[in-house]
C-alpha positions as CSV (number, residue, x, y, z in Angstrom):
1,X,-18.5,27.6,-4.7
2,X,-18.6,26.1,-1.4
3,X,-19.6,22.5,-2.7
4,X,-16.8,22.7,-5.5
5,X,-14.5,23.5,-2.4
6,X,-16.1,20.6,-0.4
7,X,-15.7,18.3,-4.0
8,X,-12.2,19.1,-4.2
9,X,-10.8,18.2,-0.9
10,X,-12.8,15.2,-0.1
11,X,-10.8,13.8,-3.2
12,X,-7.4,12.2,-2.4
13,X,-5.9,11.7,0.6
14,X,-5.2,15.7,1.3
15,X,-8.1,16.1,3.8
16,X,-6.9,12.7,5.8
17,X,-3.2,13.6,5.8
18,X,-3.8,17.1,7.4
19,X,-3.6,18.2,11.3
20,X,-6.4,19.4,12.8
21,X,-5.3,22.7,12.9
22,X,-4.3,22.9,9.6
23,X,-8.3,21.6,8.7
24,X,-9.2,24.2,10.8
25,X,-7.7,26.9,9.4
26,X,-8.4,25.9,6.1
27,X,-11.6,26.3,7.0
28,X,-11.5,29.6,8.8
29,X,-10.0,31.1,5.5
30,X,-12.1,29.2,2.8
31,X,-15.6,30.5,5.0
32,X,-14.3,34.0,5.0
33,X,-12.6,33.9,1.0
34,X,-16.4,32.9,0.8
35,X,-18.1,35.6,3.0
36,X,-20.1,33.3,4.7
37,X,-21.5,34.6,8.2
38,X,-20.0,33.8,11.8
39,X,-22.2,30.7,12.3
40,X,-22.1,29.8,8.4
41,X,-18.6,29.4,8.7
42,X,-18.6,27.7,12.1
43,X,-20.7,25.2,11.0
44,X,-18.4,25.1,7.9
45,X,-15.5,24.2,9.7
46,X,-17.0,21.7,12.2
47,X,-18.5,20.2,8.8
48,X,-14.8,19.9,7.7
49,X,-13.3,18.6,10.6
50,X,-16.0,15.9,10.8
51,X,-15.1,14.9,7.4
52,X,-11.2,15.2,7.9
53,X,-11.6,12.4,10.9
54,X,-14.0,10.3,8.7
55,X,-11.3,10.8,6.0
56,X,-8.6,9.7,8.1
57,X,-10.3,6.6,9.7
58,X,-11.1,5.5,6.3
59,X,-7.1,5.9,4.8
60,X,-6.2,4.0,8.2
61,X,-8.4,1.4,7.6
62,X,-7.6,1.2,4.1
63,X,-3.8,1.1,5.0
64,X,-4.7,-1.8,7.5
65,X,-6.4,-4.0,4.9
66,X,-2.9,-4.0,2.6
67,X,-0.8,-4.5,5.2
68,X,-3.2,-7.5,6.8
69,X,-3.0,-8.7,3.0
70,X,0.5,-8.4,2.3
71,X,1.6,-9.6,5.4
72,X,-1.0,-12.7,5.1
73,X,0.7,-14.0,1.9
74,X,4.1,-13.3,3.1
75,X,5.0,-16.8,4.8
76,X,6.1,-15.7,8.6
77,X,5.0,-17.3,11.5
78,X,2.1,-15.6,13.6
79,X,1.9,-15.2,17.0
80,X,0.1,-17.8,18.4
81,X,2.1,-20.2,16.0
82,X,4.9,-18.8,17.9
83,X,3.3,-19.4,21.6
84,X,2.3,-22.6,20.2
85,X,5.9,-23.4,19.4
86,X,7.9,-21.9,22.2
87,X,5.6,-24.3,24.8
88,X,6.4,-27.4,23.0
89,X,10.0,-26.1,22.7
90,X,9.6,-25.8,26.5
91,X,8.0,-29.4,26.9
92,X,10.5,-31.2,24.7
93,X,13.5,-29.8,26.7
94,X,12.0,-30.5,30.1
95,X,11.6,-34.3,29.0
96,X,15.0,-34.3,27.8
97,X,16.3,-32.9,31.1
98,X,14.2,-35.6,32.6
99,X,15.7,-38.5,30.7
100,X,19.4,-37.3,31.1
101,X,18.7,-37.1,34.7
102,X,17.7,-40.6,34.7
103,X,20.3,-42.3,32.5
104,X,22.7,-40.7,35.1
Protein backbone atom coordinates (compact mmCIF):
# COMPACT_ATOMS: atom_id res chain seq x y z
CA UNK A 1 0.00 0.00 0.00
CA UNK A 2 2.74 2.20 0.94
CA UNK A 3 4.62 1.90 -2.44
CA UNK A 4 1.24 2.50 -4.50
CA UNK A 5 1.09 5.69 -2.17
CA UNK A 6 4.76 6.48 -2.90
CA UNK A 7 3.85 5.61 -6.93
CA UNK A 8 1.14 7.97 -6.85
CA UNK A 9 2.62 11.13 -5.60
CA UNK A 10 6.00 11.04 -7.16
CA UNK A 11 3.82 11.33 -10.41
CA UNK A 12 3.09 15.02 -11.52
CA UNK A 13 4.16 17.89 -10.15
CA UNK A 14 1.80 17.51 -6.82
CA UNK A 15 4.74 16.45 -4.56
CA UNK A 16 7.03 19.53 -5.91
CA UNK A 17 4.26 22.16 -5.74
CA UNK A 18 3.57 21.38 -1.91
CA UNK A 19 5.03 23.20 1.33
CA UNK A 20 6.91 21.45 3.57
CA UNK A 21 4.38 21.31 5.99
CA UNK A 22 1.77 20.20 3.93
CA UNK A 23 4.48 17.06 2.85
CA UNK A 24 4.78 16.62 6.28
CA UNK A 25 1.62 16.14 7.20
CA UNK A 26 0.71 14.13 4.44
CA UNK A 27 2.96 12.05 5.72
CA UNK A 28 2.09 11.98 9.33
CA UNK A 29 -1.59 10.93 8.17
CA UNK A 30 -0.74 8.44 5.25
CA UNK A 31 1.94 6.44 8.02
CA UNK A 32 -0.80 6.39 10.54
CA UNK A 33 -4.03 5.52 7.76
CA UNK A 34 -1.25 2.86 7.29
CA UNK A 35 -0.48 1.75 10.87
CA UNK A 36 2.97 1.84 10.51
CA UNK A 37 5.00 2.17 13.92
CA UNK A 38 6.59 5.54 15.37
CA UNK A 39 9.94 5.16 13.59
CA UNK A 40 8.27 3.41 10.43
CA UNK A 41 6.51 6.48 9.92
CA UNK A 42 9.29 8.81 10.81
CA UNK A 43 11.39 7.41 8.42
CA UNK A 44 8.33 7.58 6.12
CA UNK A 45 7.99 11.10 6.24
CA UNK A 46 11.77 12.08 6.17
CA UNK A 47 11.60 9.58 2.99
CA UNK A 48 8.85 12.03 1.61
CA UNK A 49 10.29 15.16 2.34
CA UNK A 50 13.59 14.07 0.68
CA UNK A 51 11.69 13.25 -2.28
CA UNK A 52 9.46 16.50 -2.19
CA UNK A 53 12.92 18.67 -2.39
CA UNK A 54 14.31 16.35 -5.11
CA UNK A 55 10.94 16.86 -6.79
CA UNK A 56 11.11 20.43 -6.57
CA UNK A 57 14.71 20.94 -7.70
CA UNK A 58 13.89 18.88 -10.61
CA UNK A 59 10.40 21.07 -11.70
CA UNK A 60 12.82 24.20 -11.14
CA UNK A 61 15.28 23.08 -13.25
CA UNK A 62 12.93 21.90 -15.75
CA UNK A 63 11.21 25.35 -15.62
CA UNK A 64 14.75 26.96 -16.18
CA UNK A 65 15.62 24.93 -19.28
CA UNK A 66 12.16 26.44 -21.10
CA UNK A 67 12.61 29.63 -20.08
CA UNK A 68 16.62 29.64 -21.11
CA UNK A 69 15.06 28.18 -24.47
CA UNK A 70 12.37 30.37 -25.05
CA UNK A 71 14.14 33.31 -24.08
CA UNK A 72 17.25 32.15 -26.34
CA UNK A 73 15.13 32.19 -29.59
CA UNK A 74 13.35 35.23 -28.72
CA UNK A 75 15.75 38.05 -30.40
CA UNK A 76 16.58 40.49 -27.28
CA UNK A 77 19.72 41.68 -26.44
CA UNK A 78 21.73 40.08 -23.52
CA UNK A 79 23.54 41.56 -21.01
CA UNK A 80 26.86 41.68 -21.88
CA UNK A 81 25.60 42.83 -25.42
CA UNK A 82 24.17 45.57 -23.43
CA UNK A 83 27.58 46.42 -21.38
CA UNK A 84 29.22 45.95 -24.62
CA UNK A 85 27.04 48.64 -26.16
CA UNK A 86 26.50 51.17 -23.46
CA UNK A 87 30.65 51.52 -23.31
CA UNK A 88 30.91 52.22 -26.90
CA UNK A 89 27.83 54.52 -26.58
CA UNK A 90 30.02 56.12 -23.81
CA UNK A 91 33.23 56.21 -26.16
CA UNK A 92 31.48 57.58 -29.17
CA UNK A 93 30.00 60.54 -27.19
CA UNK A 94 33.12 61.44 -25.40
CA UNK A 95 34.91 61.79 -28.89
CA UNK A 96 32.21 63.79 -30.13
CA UNK A 97 32.44 66.10 -27.10
CA UNK A 98 36.12 66.17 -27.90
CA UNK A 99 35.70 67.29 -31.45
CA UNK A 100 33.00 69.94 -30.80
CA UNK A 101 35.29 71.24 -28.20
CA UNK A 102 37.86 71.60 -30.74
CA UNK A 103 36.01 73.07 -33.74
CA UNK A 104 35.06 75.77 -31.13
Amino acid sequence: MIDLIKKTLYTGVGLALMTKDKVQELGEELASQAKLSEGEGREFVDHLMKQSETARQDLESRINVAVQKVVGAMPLASKDELTKLSAKVEELTAKLEAHASHAQ
